[in-house]
N, C-alpha and C positions, 0 to 999 in steps of 0.2 A: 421469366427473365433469369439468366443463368448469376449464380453469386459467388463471389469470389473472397472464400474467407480465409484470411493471413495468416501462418503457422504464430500461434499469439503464446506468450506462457501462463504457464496456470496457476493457479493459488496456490496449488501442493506442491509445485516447482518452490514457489517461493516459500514456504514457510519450512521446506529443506533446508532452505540455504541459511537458516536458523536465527537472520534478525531481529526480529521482534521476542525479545527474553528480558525476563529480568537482568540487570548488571551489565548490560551492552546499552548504547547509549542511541539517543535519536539519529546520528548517523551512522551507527551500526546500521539499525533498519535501511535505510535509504542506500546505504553501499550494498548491502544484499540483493535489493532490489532492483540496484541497477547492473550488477554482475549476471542475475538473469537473464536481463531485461540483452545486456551486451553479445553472451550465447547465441541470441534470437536474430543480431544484428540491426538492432534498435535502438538510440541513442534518447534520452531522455533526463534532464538533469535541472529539472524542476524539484519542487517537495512533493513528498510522496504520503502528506495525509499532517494532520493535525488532532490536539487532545479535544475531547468532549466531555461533558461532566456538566456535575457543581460549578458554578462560578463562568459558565463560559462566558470569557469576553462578549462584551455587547455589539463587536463587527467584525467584518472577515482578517481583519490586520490581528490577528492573535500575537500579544505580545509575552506568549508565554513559549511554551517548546516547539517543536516544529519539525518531522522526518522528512529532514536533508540534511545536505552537505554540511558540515560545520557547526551542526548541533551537540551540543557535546552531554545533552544534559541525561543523566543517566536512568535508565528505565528501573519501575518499581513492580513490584504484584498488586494488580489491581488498577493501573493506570489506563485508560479507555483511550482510545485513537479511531477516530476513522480516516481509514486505509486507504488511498484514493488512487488506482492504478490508471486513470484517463491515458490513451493516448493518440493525440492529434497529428494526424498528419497530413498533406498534401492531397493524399485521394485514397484514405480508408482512414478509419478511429474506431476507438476499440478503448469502450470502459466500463470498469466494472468496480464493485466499492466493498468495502468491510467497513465494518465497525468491531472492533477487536479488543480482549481485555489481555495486558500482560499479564504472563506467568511465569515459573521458574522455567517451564520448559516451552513447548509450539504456543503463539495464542489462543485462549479461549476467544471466539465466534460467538456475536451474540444472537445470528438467525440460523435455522438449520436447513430451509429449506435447498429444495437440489439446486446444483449449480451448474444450468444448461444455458450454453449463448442462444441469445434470441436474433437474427438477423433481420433489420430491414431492408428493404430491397425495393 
């Protein structure tokens, strides 16, 4: 069965576009993301991941930061996020995730293995 895989962007695209830093704020991230995400001709303007840690809230409504739109809350070193690039569409999706620690500079990754699309078909 022949498969048909969609010019997608990649995590090194993205973590060019250099939102995830210290001093830039939960929608810094998420506008980087989706300036990508826009290049690709993919529209997308959901959140683009949440904090993890100490203390996570006890259900999915995290009432704490949040990378989207209108998050204003300012990123630290050592702040953890998982990354969550899903994207759903009409007839193909395409998701892949981080878990990611802020830094001054790219984020530190906390798994190192390769990062190859797996296709189901």
């Amino acid at each position: 069965m022949p498969c048909w895989r969609p010019k997608r962007p990649s995590w090194r695209e993205w973590t060019k576009a250099g939102g995830a830093r210290a001093g830039n704020t939960c929608e810094d991230v998420a506008n980087a993301f989706f300036r990508v995400l826009d290049r690709h001709g993919i529209v997308k303007d959901n959140r683009t991941g949440y904090p993890i840690g100490l203390s996570y809230p006890p259900d999915w409504g995290e009432r704490t930061m949040s990378l989207r739109r209108g998050d204003k809350t300012v990123l630290k070193p050592g702040m953890t996020f998982h990354f969550m690039t899903g994207l759903w569409m009409d007839d193909w999706g395409y998701e892949t995730t981080e878990s990611i620690i802020i830094t001054d500079g790219a984020p530190d990754l906390f798994c190192t293995l390769p990062r190859r699309m797996l296709v189901k078909g």
